[in-house]
VEXDREN-2710 file (C-alpha; in Angstrom, 1 decimal):
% VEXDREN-2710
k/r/px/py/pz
1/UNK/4.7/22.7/11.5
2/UNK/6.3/20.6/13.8
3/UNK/4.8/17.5/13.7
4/UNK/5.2/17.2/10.3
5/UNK/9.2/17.9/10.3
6/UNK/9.7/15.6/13.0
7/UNK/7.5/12.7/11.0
8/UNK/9.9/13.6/7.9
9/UNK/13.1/13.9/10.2
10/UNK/13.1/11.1/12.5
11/UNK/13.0/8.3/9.9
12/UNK/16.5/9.8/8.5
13/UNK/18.0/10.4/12.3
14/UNK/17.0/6.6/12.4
15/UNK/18.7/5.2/9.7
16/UNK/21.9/7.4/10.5
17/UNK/21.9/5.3/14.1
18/UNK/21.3/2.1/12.3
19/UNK/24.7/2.8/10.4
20/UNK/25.9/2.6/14.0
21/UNK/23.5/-0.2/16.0
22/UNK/21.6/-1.7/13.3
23/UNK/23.9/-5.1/13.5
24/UNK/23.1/-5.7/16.7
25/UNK/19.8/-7.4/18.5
26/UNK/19.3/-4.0/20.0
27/UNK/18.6/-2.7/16.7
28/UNK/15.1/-4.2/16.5
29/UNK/14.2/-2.4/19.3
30/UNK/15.5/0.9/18.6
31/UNK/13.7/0.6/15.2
32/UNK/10.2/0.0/17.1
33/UNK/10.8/2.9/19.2
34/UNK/11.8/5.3/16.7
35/UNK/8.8/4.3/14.9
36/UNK/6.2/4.1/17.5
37/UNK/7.5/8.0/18.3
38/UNK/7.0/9.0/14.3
39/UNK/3.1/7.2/14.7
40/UNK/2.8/9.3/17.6
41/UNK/3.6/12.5/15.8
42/UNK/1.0/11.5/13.4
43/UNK/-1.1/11.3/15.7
44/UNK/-0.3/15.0/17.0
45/UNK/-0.1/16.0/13.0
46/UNK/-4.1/14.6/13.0
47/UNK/-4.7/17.3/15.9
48/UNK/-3.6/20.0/14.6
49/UNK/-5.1/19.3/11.4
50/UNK/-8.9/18.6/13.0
51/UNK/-8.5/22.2/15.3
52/UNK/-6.7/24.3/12.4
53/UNK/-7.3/22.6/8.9
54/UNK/-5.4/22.4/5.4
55/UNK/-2.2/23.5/5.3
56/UNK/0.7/24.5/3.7
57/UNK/4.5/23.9/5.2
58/UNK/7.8/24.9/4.4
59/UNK/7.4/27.3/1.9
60/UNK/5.0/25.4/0.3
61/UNK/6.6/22.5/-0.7
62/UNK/4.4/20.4/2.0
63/UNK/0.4/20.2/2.0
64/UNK/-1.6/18.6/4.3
65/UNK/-5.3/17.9/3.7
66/UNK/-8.0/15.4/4.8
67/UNK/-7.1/13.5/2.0
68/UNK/-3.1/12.8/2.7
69/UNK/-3.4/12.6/6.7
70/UNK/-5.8/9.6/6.4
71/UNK/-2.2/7.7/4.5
72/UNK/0.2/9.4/6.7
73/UNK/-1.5/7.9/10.7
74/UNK/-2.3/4.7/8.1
75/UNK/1.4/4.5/7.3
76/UNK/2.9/5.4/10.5
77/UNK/1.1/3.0/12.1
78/UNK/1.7/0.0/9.9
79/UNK/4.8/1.2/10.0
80/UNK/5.2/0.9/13.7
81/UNK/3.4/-2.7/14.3
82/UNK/5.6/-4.2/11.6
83/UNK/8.5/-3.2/13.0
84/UNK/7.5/-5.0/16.1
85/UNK/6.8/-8.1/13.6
86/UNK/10.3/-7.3/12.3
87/UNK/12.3/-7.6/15.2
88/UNK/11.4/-11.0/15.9
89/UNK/11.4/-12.2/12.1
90/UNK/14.6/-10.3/11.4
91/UNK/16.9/-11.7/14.3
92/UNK/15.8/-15.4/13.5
93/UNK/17.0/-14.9/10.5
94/UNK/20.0/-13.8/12.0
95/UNK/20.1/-16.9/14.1
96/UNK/19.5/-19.3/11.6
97/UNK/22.3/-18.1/9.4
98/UNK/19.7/-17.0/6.8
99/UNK/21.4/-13.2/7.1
100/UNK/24.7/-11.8/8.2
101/UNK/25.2/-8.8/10.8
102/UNK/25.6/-6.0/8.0
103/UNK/22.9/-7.6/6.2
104/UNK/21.1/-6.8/9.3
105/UNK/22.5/-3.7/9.1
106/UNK/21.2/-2.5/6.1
107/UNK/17.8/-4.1/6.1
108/UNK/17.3/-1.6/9.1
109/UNK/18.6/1.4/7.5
110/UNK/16.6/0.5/4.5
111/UNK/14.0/0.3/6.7
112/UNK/13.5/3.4/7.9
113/UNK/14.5/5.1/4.2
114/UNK/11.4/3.5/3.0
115/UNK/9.2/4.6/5.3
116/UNK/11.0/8.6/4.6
117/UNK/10.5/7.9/1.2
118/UNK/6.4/7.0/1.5
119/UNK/6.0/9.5/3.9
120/UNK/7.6/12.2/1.8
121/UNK/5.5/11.5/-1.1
122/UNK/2.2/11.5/1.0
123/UNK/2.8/14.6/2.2
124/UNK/4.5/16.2/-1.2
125/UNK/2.7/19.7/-2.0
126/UNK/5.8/19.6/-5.0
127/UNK/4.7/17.7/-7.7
128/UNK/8.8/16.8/-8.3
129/UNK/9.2/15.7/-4.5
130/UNK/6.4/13.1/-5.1
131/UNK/8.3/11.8/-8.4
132/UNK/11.7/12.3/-6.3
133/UNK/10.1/10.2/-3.2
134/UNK/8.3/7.6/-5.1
135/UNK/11.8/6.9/-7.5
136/UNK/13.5/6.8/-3.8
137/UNK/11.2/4.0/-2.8
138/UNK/11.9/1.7/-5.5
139/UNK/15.3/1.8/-4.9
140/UNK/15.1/1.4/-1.1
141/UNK/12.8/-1.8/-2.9
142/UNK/15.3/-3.2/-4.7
143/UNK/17.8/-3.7/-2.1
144/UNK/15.5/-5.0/0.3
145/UNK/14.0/-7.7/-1.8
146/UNK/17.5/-8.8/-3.3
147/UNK/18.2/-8.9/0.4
148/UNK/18.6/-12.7/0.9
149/UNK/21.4/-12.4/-2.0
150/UNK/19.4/-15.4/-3.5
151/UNK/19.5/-16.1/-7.2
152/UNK/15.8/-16.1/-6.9
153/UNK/15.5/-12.4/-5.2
154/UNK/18.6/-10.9/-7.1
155/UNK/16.2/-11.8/-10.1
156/UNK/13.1/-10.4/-8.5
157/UNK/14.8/-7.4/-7.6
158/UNK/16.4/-7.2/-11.2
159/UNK/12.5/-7.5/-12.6
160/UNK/11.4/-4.8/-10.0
161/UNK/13.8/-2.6/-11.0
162/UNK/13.6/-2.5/-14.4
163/UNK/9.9/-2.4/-14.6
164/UNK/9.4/0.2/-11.9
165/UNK/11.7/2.3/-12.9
166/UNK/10.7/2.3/-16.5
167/UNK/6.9/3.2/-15.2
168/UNK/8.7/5.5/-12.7
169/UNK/10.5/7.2/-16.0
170/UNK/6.8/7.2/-17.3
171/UNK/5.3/9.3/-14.9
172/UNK/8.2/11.7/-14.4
173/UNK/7.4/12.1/-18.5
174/UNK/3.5/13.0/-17.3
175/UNK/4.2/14.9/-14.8
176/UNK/6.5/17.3/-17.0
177/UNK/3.7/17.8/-18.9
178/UNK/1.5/18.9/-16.0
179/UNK/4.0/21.3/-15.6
180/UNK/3.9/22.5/-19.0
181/UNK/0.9/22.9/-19.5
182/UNK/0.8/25.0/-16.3
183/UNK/3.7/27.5/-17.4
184/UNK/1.2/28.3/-20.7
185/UNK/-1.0/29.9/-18.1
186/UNK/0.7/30.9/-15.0
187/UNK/2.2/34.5/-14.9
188/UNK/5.4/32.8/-13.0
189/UNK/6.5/28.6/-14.1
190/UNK/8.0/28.7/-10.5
191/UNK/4.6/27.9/-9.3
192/UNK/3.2/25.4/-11.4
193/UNK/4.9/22.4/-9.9
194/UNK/2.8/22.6/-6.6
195/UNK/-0.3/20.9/-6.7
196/UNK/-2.5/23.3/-4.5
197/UNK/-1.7/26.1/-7.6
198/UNK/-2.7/23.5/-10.4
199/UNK/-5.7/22.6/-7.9
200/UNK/-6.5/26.5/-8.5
201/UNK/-6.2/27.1/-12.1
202/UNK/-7.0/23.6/-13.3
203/UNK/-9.5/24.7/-15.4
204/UNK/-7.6/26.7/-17.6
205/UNK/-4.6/24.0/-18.1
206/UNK/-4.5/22.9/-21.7
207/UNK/-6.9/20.1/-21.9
208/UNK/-5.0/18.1/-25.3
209/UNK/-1.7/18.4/-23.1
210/UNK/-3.6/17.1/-19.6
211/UNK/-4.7/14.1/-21.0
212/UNK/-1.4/12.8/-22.8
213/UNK/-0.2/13.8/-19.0
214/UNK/-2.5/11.8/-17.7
215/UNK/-1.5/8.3/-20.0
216/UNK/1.7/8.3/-18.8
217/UNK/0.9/9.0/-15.3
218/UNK/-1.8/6.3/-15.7
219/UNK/1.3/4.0/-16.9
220/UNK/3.7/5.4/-14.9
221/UNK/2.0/4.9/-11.3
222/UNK/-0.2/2.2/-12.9
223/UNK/3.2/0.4/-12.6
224/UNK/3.9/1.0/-8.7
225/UNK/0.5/0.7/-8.0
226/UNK/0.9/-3.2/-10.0
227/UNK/-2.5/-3.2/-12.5
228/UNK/-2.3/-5.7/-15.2
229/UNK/-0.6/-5.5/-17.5
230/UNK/2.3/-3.7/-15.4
231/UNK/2.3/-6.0/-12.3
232/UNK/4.9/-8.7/-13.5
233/UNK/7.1/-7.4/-10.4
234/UNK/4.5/-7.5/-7.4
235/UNK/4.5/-11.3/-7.1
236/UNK/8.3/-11.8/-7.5
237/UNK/8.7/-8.9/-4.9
238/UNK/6.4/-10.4/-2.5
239/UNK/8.0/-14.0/-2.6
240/UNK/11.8/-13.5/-2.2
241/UNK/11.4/-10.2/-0.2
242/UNK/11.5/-10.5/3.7
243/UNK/8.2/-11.0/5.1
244/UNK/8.2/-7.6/6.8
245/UNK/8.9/-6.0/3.6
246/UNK/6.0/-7.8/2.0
247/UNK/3.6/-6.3/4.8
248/UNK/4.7/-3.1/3.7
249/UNK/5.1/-3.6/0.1
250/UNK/1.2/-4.7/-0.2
251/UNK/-0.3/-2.7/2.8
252/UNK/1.2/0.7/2.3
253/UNK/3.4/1.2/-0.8
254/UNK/0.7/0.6/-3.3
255/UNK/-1.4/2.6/-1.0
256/UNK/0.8/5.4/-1.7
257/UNK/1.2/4.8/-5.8
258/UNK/-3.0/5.4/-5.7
259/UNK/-2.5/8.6/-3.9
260/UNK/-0.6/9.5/-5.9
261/UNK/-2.3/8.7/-9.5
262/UNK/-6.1/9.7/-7.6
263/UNK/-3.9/13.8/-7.2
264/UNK/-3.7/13.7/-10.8
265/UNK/-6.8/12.5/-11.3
266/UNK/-8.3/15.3/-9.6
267/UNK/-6.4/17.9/-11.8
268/UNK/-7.2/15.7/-15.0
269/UNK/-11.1/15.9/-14.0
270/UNK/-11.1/19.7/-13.3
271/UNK/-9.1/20.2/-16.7
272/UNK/-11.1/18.2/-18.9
273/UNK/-14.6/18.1/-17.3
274/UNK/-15.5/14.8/-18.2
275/UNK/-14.9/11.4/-17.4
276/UNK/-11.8/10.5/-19.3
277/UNK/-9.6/10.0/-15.7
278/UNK/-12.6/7.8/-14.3
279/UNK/-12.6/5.9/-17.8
280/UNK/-8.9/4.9/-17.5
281/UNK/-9.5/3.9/-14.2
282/UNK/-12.2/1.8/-14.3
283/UNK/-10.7/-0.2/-17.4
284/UNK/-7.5/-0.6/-15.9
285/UNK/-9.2/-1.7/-12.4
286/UNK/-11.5/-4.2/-13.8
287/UNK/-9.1/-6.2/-15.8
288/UNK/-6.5/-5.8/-12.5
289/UNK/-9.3/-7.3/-10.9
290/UNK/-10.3/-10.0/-13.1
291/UNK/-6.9/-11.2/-14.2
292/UNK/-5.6/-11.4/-10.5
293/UNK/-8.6/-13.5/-9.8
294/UNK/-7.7/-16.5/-12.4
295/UNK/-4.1/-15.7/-11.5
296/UNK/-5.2/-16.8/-7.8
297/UNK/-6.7/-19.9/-8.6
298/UNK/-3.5/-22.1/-9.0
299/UNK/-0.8/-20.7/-7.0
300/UNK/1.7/-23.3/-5.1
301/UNK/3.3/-20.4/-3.1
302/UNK/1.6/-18.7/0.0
303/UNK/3.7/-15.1/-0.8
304/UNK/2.6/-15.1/-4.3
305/UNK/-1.3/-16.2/-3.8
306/UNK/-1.3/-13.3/-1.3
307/UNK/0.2/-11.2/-3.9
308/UNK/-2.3/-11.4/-6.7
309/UNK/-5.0/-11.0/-3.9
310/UNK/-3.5/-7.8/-3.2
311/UNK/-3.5/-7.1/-7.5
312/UNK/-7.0/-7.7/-6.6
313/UNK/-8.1/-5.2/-3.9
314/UNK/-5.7/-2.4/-5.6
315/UNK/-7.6/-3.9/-9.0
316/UNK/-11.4/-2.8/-6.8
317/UNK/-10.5/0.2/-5.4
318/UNK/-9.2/1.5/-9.0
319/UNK/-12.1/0.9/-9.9
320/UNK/-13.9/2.6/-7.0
321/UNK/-11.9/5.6/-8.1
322/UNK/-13.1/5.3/-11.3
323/UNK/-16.3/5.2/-10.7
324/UNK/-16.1/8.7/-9.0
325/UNK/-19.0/10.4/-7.5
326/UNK/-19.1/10.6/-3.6
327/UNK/-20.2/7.3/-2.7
328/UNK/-17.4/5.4/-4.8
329/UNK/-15.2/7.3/-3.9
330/UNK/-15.9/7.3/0.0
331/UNK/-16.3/3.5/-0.8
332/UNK/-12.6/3.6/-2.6
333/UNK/-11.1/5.5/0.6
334/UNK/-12.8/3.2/2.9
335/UNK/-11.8/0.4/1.5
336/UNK/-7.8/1.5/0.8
337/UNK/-7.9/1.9/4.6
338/UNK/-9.1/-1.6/5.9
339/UNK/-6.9/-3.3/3.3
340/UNK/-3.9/-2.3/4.3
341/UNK/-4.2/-3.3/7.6
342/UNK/-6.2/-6.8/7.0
343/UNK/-3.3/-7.8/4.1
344/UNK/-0.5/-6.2/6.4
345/UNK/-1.7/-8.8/8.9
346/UNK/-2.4/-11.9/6.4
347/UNK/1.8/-10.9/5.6
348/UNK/2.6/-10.8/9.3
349/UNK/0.7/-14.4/9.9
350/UNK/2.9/-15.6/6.3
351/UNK/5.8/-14.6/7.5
352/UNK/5.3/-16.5/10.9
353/UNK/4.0/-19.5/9.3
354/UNK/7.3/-19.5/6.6
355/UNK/9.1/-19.1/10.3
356/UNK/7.6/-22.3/11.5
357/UNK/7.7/-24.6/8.3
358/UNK/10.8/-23.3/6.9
359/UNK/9.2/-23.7/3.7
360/UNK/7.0/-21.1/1.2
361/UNK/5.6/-23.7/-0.6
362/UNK/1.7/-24.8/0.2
363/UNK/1.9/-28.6/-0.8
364/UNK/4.4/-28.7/2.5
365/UNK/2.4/-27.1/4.8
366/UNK/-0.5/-28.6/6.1
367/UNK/-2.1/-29.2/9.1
368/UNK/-1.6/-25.7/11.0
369/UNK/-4.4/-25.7/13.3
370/UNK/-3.3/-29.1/14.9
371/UNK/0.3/-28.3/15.1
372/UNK/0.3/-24.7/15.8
373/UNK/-3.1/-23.4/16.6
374/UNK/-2.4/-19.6/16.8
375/UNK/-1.5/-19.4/13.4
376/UNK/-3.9/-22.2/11.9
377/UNK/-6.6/-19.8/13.5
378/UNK/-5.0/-16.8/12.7
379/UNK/-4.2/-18.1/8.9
380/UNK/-8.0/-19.0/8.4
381/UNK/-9.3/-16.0/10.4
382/UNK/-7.3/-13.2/8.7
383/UNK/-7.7/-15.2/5.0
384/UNK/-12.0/-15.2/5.6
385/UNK/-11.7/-11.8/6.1
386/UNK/-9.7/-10.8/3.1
387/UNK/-12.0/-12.8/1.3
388/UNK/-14.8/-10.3/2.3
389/UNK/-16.8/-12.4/5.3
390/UNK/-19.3/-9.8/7.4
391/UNK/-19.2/-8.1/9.6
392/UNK/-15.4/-6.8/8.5
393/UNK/-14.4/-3.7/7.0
394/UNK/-13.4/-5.7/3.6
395/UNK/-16.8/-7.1/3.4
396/UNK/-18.1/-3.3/4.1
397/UNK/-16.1/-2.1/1.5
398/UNK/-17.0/-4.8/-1.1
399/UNK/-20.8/-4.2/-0.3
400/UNK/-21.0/-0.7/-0.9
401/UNK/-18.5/-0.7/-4.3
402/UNK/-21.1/-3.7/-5.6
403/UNK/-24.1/-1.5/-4.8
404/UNK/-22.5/1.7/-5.9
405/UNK/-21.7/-0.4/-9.1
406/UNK/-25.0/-1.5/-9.7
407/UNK/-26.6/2.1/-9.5
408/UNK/-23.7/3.2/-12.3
409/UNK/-22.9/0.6/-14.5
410/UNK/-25.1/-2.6/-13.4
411/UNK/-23.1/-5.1/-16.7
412/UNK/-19.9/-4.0/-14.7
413/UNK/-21.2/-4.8/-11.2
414/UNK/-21.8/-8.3/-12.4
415/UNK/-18.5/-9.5/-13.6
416/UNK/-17.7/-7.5/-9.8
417/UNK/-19.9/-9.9/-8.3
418/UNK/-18.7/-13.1/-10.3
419/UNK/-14.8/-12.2/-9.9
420/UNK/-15.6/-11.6/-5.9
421/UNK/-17.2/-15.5/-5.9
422/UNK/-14.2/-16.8/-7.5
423/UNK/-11.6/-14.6/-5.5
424/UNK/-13.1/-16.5/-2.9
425/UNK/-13.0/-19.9/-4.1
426/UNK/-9.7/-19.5/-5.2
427/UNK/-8.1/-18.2/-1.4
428/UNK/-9.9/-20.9/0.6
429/UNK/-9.2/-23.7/-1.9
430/UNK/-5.2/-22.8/-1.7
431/UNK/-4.9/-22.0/2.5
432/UNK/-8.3/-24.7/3.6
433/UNK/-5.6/-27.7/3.4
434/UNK/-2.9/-25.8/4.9
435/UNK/-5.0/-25.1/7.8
436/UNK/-7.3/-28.3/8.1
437/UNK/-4.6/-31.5/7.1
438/UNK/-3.0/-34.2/8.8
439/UNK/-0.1/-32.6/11.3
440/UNK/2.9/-31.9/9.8
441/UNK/6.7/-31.2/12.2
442/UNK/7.2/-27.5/12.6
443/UNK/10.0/-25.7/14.0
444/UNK/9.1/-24.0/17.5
445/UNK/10.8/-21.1/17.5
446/UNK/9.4/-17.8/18.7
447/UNK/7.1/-16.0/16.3
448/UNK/5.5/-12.4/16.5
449/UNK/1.5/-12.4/16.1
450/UNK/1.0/-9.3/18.4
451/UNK/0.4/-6.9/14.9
452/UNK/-1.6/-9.2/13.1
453/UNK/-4.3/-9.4/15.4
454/UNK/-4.2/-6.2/16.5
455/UNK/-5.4/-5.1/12.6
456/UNK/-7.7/-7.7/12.5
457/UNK/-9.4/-6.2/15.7
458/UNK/-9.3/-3.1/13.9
459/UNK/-10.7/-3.9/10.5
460/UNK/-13.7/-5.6/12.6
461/UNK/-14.3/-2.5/14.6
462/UNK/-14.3/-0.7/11.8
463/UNK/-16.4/-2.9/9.4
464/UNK/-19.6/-2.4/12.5
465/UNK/-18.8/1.0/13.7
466/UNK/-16.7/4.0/11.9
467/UNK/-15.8/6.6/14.4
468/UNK/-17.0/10.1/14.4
469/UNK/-13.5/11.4/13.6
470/UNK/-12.5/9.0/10.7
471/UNK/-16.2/9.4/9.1
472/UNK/-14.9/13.2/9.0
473/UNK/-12.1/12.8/7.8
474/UNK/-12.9/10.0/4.9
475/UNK/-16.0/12.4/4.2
476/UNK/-13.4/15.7/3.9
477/UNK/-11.3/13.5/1.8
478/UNK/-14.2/12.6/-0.4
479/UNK/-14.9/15.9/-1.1
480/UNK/-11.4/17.2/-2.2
481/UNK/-11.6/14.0/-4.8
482/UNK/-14.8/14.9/-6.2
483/UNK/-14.6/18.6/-5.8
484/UNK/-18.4/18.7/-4.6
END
């Protein structure tokens, strides 16, 4: 299918011409147009899906479903924005002496590698090209966040590494066992490693093997994904990484860790018919969840608050996964969707603000609504909403996982509703002096906001009105999770 080989090809023709031009200012540019053409074959991929269907590609090793599509338009399109974020942010730093050329360079090779490397694993029918893609993205990771050659981010990216790639060794271990457990009843082993033939004959897969599978996999992309206790990594990442690599870090990669883990799930809950999966899920969700919310309370750096909020939403929708049943898992789908783009722009508006006060650290910055209004505004706007205000898609998705919660497991649903109060508290009693202080200097140099509020838009359209096409498409998605 076309589409989909030009949204896999043209991220690897683009970081073969950043070899050449990414040094140069041009480079920026070239990125956001290479990407804003992979977003529109997306686009052209959601067509043909909505007149034709499922489908497989190139000799099976590529599947396309309702499920996948909704990640692969979300990713190409935060993809594309933050490359328009990225141009700005990235030269600055070129200006300011923060980065050499080549550093330059590779950040935009790097760049586009990532976004192969998510993309190839959303789209993965072969079990061992998810594992290949997701192992490729961690170490696209590490050299982005040790980017700044720091003695702070070589460290971060030493502690990324290590951890990810021992939960990345994990779920290649589970994922063997799927595999296994698949040649026991499969005529040919050949066939075994694509998930639309375990989708088929999950019910006969061994079900003593499928669940050991499904503890490492749980481990494995429990690690990517960063649920407690795996997520030593995501906050060190976030801080010393480039702020455009933050946006994507938090708004799709974790994204794509979840895909990955819910495809197993859905295996594991054919294989076993019970609730084993959902179990797992919930427990490791809920203490995500709660332990990101005390982790929130005292943070002195914007990055890292911002990164334990994210441990937070990735904590909820765990849990909404968990839960299972079709209006959790709508509700976990929904709400995967509007937090990538409302923390992808609470990253963009970081970045900008670390731009203008040359500083991470939120005892020195104060005051941003009286000496930079845009992104005072912007700062408090976009942190309300991730703090689930109406009428926004967070608050939406909050609603329906609390009353979902409720119907299932009402003792859960409380400590849901507590941690939700104190996630709260915890965001506005960090940013509300940063935003509302006495004026501090800033630097005024020029800053991207463009993306930022462009999600925002989004995630409030979205929060009042869900389009007839993305109601199908969430609903389709819903129904491949819970098999109904």
């Amino acid at each position: 299918m076309i589409f989909l080989k030009l949204i896999l090809l043209l991220p690897l023709v683009t970081a073969i011409l950043m070899l050449f031009f990414g040094n140069r200012r041009l480079a920026g540019k070239l990125n956001i147009l290479c990407s804003s053409i992979i977003f529109v074959c997306a686009l052209g991929l959601a067509n043909y899906y909505l007149h034709h269907g499922a489908f497989l590609a190139m000799k099976q090793q590529f599947y396309i479903d309702a499920f996948n599509l909704i990640s692969i338009v979300l990713t190409t399109f935060i993809v594309f924005t933050t490359a328009i974020f990225s141009n700005t942010y990235m030269w600055h730093n070129v200006e300011s002496g923060r980065i050499s050329n080549n550093q330059l360079r590779l950040y935009h090779i790097l760049y586009q590698l990532f976004a192969l490397m998510m993309l190839l694993a959303l789209s993965a029918n072969n079990l061992g090209i998810l594992w290949v893609a997701m192992e490729g993205a961690t170490l696209a990771t590490v050299l982005l966040v040790s980017l700044y050659r720091t003695k702070e981010s070589v460290e971060a990216a030493w502690k990324y590494f290590i951890l990810c790639i021992i939960g990345i060794a994990l779920a290649l271990f589970g994922t063997i066992l799927v595999y296994f457990s698949a040649a026991q009843v499969l005529f040919e082993t050949k066939p075994g490693i694509f998930w639309t033939i375990l989708y088929q004959h999950a019910a006969n897969l061994d079900p003593t093997i499928i669940k050991l599978a499904f503890v490492f996999l749980m481990v494995g992309y429990g690690t990517k994904i960063g649920l407690v206790p795996m997520h030593n990594w995501l906050p060190d990442a976030h801080s010393e990484s480039p702020a455009p690599m933050s946006t994507l870090l938090s708004g799709l990669l974790l994204n794509v860790a979840l895909y990955a883990l819910v495809r197993f799930k859905i295996l594991v809950d054919l294989a076993l018919k019970n609730n084993l999966a959902g179990n797992l899920l919930i427990a490791f969700g809920l203490l995500s969840f709660i332990t990101a919310v005390i982790l929130m309370q005292r943070q002195n750096n914007i990055k890292r608050l911002f990164s334990y909020s994210s441990i937070e939403h990735m904590g909820l929708m765990t849990f909404a996964f968990g839960l299972g049943g079709v209006s959790a898992t709508f509700c976990g789908l929904f709400y995967l969707v509007m937090h990538s783009l409302a923390k992808s722009s609470i990253f963009v508006i970081v970045g900008n603000v670390i731009q203008v006060t040359g500083t991470q650290s939120l005892d020195k910055i104060r005051g941003l609504i009286n000496s930079h209004a845009p992104l005072g505004w912007g700062l408090l706007l976009a942190t309300l909403i991730i703090s689930g205000i109406p009428p926004f898609g967070i608050f939406t998705s909050e609603f329906m996982l609390v009353v979902t919660a409720v119907k299932a497991f009402p003792w859960l649903a409380f400590f849901v509703i507590i941690g939700l109060i104190f996630a709260i508290a915890g965001l506005l009693r960090n940013i509300q002096p940063a935003v509302y202080s006495e004026k501090t200097e800033i630097n005024h140099t020029k800053i991207c906001l463009f993306p930022a509020f462009l999600h925002l838009g989004l995630v409030l359209i979205l929060g009042v009105y869900l389009p007839p096409i993305a109601r199908d498409l969430l609903q389709q998605a819903t129904k491949i999770i819970t098999g109904t």
